[in-house]
C-alpha positions in Angstrom: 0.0 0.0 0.0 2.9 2.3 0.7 4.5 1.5 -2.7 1.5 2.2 -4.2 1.0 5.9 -2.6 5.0 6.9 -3.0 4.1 5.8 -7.0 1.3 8.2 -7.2 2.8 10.9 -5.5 6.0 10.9 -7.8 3.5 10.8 -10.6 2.0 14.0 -9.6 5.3 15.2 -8.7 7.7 14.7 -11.8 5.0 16.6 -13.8 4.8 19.7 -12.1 8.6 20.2 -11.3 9.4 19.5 -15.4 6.3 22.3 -16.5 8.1 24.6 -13.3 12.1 23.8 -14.8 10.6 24.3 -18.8 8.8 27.7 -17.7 10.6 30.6 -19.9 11.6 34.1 -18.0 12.5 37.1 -19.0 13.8 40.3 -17.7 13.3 44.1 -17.5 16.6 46.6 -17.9 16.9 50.0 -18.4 18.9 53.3 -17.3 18.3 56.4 -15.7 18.7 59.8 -16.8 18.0 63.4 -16.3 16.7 66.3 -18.6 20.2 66.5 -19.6 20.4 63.1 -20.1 23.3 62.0 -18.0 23.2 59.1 -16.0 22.0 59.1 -12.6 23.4 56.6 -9.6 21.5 55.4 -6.4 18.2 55.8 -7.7 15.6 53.5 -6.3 14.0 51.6 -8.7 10.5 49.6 -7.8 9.1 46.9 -10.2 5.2 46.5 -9.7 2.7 43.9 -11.1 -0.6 44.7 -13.0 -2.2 45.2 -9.4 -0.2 47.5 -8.1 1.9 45.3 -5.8 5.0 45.5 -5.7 7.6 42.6 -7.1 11.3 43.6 -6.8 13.3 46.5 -6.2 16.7 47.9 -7.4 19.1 50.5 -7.6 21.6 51.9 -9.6 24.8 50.6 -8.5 27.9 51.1 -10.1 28.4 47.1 -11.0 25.4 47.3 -13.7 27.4 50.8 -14.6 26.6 54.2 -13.6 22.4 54.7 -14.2 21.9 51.2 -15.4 18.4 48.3 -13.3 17.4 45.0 -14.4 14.9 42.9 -13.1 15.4 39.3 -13.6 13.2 36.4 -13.7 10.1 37.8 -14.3 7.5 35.9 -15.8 5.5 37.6 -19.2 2.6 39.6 -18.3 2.2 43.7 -17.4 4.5 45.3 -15.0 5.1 48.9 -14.0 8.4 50.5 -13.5 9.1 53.5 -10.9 12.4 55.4 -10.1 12.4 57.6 -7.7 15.3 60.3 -6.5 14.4 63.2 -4.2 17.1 65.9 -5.5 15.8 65.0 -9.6 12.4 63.9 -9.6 10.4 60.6 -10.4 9.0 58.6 -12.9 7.5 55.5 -14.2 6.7 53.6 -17.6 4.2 50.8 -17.8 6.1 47.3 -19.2 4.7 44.4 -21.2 6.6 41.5 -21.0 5.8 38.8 -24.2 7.7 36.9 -25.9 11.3 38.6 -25.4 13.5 40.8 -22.8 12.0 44.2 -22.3 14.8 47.5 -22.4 13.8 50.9 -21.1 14.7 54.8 -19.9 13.4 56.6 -17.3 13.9 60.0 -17.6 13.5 62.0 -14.0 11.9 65.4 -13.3 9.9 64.8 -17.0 6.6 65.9 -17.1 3.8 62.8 -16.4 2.0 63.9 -19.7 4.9 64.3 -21.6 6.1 60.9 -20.5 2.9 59.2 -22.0 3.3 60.4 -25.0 6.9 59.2 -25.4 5.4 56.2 -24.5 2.6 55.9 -26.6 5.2 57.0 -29.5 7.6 54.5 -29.0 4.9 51.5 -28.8 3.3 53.0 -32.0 6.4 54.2 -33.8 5.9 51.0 -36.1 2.2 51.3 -37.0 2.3 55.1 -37.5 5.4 54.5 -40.5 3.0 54.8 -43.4 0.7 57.4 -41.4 3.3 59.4 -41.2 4.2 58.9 -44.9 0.6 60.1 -45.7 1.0 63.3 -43.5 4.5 64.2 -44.7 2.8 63.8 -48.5 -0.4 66.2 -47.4 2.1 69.0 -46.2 4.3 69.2 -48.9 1.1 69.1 -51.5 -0.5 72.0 -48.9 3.5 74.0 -49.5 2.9 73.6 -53.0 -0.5 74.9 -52.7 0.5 78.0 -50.7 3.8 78.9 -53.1 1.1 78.9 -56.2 -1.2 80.7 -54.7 1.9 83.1 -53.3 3.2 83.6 -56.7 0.1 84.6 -58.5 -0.5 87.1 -55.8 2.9 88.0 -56.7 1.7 88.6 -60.6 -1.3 90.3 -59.3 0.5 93.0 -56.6 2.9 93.5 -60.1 -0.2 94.0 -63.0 -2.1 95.8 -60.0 1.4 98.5 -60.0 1.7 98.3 -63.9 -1.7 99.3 -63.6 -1.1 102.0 -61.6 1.8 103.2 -63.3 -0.4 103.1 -66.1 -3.2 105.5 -64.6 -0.3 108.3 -63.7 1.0 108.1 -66.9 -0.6 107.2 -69.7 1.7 108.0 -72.1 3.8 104.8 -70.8 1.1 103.1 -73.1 -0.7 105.8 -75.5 1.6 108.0 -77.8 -1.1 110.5 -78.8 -2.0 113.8 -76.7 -5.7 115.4 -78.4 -6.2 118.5 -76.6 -10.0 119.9 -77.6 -11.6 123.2 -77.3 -13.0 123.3 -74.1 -9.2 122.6 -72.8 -9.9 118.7 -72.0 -7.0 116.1 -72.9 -7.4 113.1 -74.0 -4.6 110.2 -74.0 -5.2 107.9 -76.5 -4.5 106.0 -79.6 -6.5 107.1 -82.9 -8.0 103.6 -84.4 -10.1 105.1 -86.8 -10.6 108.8 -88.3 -12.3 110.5 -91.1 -13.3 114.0 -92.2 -15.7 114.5 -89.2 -14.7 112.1 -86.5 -12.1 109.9 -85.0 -12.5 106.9 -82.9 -9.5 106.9 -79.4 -8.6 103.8 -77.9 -8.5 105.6 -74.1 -8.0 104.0 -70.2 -11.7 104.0 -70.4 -12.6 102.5 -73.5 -13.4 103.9 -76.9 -14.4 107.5 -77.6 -15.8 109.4 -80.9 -14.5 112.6 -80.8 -15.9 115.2 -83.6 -13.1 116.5 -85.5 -14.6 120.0 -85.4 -13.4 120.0 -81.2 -9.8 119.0 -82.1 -7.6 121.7 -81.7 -4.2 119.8 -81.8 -3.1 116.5 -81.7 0.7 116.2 -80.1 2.5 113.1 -80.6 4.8 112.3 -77.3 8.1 110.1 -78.2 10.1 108.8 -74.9 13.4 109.2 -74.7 14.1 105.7 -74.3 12.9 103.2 -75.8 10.7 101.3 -73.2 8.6 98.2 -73.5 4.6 99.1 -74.6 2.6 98.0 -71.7 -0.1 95.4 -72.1 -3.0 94.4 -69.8 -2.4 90.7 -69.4 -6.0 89.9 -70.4 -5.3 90.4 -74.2 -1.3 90.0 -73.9 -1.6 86.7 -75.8 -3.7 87.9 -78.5 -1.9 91.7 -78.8 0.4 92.9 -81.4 1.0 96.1 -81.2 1.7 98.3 -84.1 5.1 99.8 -84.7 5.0 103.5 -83.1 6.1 106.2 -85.4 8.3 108.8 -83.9 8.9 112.4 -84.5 11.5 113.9 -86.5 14.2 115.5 -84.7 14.8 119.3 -85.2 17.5 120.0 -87.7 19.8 122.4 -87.7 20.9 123.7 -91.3 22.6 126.1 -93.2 23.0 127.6 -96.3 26.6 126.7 -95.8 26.2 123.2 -93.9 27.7 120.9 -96.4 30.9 123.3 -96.8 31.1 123.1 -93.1 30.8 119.6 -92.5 33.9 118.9 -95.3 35.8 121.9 -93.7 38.1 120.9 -90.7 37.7 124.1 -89.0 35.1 124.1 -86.3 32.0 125.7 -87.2 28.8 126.9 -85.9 26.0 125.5 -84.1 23.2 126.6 -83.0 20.8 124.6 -81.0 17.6 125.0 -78.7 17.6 125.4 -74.6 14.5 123.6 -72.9 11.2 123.7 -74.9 9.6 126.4 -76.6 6.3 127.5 -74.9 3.4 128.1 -76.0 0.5 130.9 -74.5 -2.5 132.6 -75.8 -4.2 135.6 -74.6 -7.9 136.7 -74.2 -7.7 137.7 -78.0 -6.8 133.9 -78.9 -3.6 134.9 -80.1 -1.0 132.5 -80.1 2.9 133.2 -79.0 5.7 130.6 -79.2 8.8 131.9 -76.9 12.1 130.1 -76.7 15.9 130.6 -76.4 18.5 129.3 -78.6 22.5 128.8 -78.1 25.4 128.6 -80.0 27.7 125.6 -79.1 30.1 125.5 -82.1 33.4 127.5 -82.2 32.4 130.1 -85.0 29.9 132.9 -85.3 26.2 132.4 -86.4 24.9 135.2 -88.5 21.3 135.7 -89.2 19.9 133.2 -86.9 16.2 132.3 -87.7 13.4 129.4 -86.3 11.8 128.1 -89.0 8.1 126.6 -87.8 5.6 124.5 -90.5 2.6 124.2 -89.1 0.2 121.2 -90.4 -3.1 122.7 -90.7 -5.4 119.6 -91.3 -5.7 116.2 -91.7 -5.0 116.0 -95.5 -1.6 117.5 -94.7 -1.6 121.0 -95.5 1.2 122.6 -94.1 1.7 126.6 -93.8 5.7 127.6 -92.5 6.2 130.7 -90.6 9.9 132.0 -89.6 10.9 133.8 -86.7 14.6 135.5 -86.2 16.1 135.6 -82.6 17.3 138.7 -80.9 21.1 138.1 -80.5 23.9 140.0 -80.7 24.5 143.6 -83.4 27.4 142.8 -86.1 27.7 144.8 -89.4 29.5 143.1 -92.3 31.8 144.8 -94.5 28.6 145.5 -97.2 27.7 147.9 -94.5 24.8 145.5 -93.8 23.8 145.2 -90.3 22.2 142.3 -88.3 21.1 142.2 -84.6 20.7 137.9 -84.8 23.6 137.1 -85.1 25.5 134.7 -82.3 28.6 134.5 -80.9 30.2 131.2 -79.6 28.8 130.2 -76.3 26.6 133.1 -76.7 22.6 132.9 -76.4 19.8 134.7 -77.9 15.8 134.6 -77.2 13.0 134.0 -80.0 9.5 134.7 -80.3 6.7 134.4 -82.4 3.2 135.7 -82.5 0.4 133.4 -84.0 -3.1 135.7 -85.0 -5.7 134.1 -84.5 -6.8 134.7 -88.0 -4.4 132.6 -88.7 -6.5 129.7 -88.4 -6.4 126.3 -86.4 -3.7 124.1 -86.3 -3.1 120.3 -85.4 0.6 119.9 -84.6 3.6 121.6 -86.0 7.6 120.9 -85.9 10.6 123.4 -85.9 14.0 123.7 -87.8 16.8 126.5 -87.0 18.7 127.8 -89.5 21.8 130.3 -89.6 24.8 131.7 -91.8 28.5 131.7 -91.7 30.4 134.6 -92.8 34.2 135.2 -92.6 
């Protein structure tokens, strides 16, 4: 009967020792830091189970290295670590032992909200990879978004200043300067004309203007050559004409082409500012202006030479003007009192009836002689 009970009890025995001796542990290590991150020694470290209770303890010794716990034997399951040092601070991290060796840090003095999320990044780091992929591609489409949208606000603040420019000087765009009767100006660009109206491309739109309320139509030439301004709504579709220009004042002689072969330095007379132009209550017109002479020799018998174009059809009328210089008398006994010396200057003016008529425009040549 003994036999018999010391067989069943090593039956019941032998089992539970082999499942006890084929259990699997694991453990739990880790160090310690600061904010700084440097390694902190003798900090108490407290292992607790899923209920709270409390399961091993440990410290940072030196012989695991300076900041360095491990918790050995520890079958899988949840665990909670704590460290604990008064001068730094505390904190803890909740463990989950599965199917391998768990390694941690415990940072002291961190905030308990800040140390969750830490947490909760590292345990998700793997599943958030192609989150974070997504997000990374949503930004840089949103950049792309804003730098578009940044650069044609760009276009717009320029077209919005060309625009501007455009509306305190029009002649940056229109050539043409129709001054009517009633003293209005128009800036514009003549599409159309006939004997009784003409059609102006203005800022505004288009305007029919009766011929009759023209009094002169000046054409204005920049100095430069800039680009023509177009509104970018028709710039695709625009071609602009070429713009004529004005012919330059020239300054002749009855002598000119002797001078020009001759290597002595001759005359040469030319205009100072612009000539100006008033009219009194009796609508008579007077051009004033002042001429110098810049060449090395004298200027005899100085004169201003103005055609005036009358209408449309190019009827011209020429009117001549001498200027009041300085008195010389040749050896024929003639005597002159427009004549110029080098570096010398003399005024001009000219008086316009008004029976003279209307005029649309008119240009200006100054002519002089050389005598010995």
């Amino acid at each position: 009967m003994r036999r018999i009970t010391a067989i069943l009890f090593l039956s019941l025995v032998v089992p539970i020792f082999t499942g006890a001796l084929l259990a699997k542990t694991y453990s739990i290590s880790g160090i310690v830091v600061d904010l700084e991150g440097e390694k902190l020694g003798n900090v108490e470290v407290v292992l607790l189970d899923a209920d709270g209770e409390e399961v091993d303890k440990a410290s940072t010794a030196k012989r695991f290295g300076k900041g360095k716990f491990e918790f050995k034997k520890l079958e899988s399951g949840r665990y909670t670590v704590e460290a604990n040092k008064e001068d730094v601070g505390s904190a803890s991290q909740d463990v989950t032992i599965d199917e391998d060796d768990v390694e941690i840090e415990l940072t002291l003095g961190a905030k308990p909200e800040k140390r969750e999320k830490v947490a909760a990044a590292e345990e998700g780091e793997a599943e958030r990879g192609p989150q974070e992929e997504y997000v990374m591609t949503e930004v840089a489409f949103e950049i792309k978004k804003m730098t578009a949208e940044l650069d044609h606000l760009g276009s717009q603040v320029r077209d919005l200043q060309a625009r501007s420019e455009m509306w305190t000087n029009p002649l940056s765009i229109y050539a043409k300067e129709i001054i009517l009767e009633n003293g209005s100006t128009v800036f514009g660009k003549v599409v159309y004309q006939d004997e009784e109206i003409l059609k102006v491309e203005t800022l505004v739109g288009y305007l029919v203007i009766d011929r009759s309320q023209v009094v002169r139509i000046i054409e204005n030439v920049s100095a430069e050559d800039e680009p023509e301004y177009v509104p970018e709504q028709i710039r695709e579709s625009y071609s602009p004409p070429p713009m004529p220009k004005l012919a330059e004042p020239r300054y002749v002689s009855a002598e000119s082409s002797e001078r020009r072969a001759s290597k002595v330095r001759s005359a040469n007379i030319v205009l100072v500012g612009n000539i100006s132009e008033k009219k009194d209550r009796s609508n008579n017109i007077t051009f004033a202006g002042q001429t110098k002479n810049i060449g090395g020799r004298r200027a005899d018998f100085v004169k201003v030479n103005f055609v005036f174009r009358k209408d449309w059809s190019g009827t011209t009328k020429t009117l001549t003007t001498f200027i009041s210089g300085a008195y010389h008398t040749f050896d024929s006994g003639i005597t002159t009192d427009s004549s110029l010396l080098p570096g010398a200057s003399g005024n001009f003016e000219m008086i316009i009836s008004a029976d003279f008529g209307s005029f649309i425009g008119y240009s200006y040549t100054i002519d002089w002689e050389e005598y010995e």
